[in-house]
C-alpha positions as a printed Julia matrix, in Angstrom:
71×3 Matrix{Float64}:
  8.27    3.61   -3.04
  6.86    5.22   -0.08
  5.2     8.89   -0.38
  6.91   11.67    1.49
  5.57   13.07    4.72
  5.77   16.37    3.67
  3.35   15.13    0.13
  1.03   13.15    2.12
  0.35   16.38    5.14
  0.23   19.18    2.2
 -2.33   16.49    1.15
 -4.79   16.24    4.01
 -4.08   20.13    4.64
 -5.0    20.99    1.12
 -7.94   18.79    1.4
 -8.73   18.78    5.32
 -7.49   22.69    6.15
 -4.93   20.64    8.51
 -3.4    17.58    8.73
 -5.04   15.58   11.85
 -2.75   12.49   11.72
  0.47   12.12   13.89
  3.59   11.87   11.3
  4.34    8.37   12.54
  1.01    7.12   11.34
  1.37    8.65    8.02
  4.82    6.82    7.64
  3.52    3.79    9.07
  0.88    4.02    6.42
  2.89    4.81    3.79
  5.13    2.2     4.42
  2.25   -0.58    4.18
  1.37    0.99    0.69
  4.7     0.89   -0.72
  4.77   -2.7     0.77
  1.42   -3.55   -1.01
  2.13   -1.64   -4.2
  5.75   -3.88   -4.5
  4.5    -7.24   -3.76
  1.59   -6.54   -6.18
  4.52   -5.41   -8.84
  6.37   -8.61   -8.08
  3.16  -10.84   -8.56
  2.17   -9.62  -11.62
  5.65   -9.73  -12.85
  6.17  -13.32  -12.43
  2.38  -13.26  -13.99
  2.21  -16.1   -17.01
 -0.46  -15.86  -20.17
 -1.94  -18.67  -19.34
 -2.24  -17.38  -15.43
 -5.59  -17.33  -14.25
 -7.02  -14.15  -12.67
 -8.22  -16.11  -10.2
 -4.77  -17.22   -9.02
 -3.7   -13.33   -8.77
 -7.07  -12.79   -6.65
 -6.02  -15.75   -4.29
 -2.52  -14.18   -3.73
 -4.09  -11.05   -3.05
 -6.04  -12.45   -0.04
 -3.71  -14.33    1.09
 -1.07  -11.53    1.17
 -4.1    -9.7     2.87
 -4.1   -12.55    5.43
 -1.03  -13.31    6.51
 -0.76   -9.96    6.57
  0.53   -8.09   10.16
  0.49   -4.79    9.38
 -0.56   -2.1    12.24
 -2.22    0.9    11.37
């Protein structure tokens, strides 16, 4: 699930005084997290016990790849 706008510039103006980043790169980015965050849900889901981490590490750089997200 993708954070709000309004949650992510109350963040950098909380932290930064103001929030420096155009809206549609903060949605842009929070789109690629959520995006991350679900695939990484749905590996580790479908995650055996006798999975290797190894084979989770592999997906992660391959997801990290293939990968075509703009930011």
């Amino acid at each position: 699930m993708a954070m709000s706008l309004e949650y992510m510039k109350a963040q950098l103006t909380q932290d930064m005084g103001r929030c420096p980043i155009p809206d549609g790169s903060l949605l842009t980015y929070a789109a690629t997290l959520a995006d991350l965050s679900d695939q990484i849900n749905m590996a580790a889901k479908a995650l055996q016990p006798e999975d290797e981490a190894a084979g989770f590490s592999g997906f992660l750089d391959s997801f990290a790849q293939t990968s075509n997200h703009a930011f």
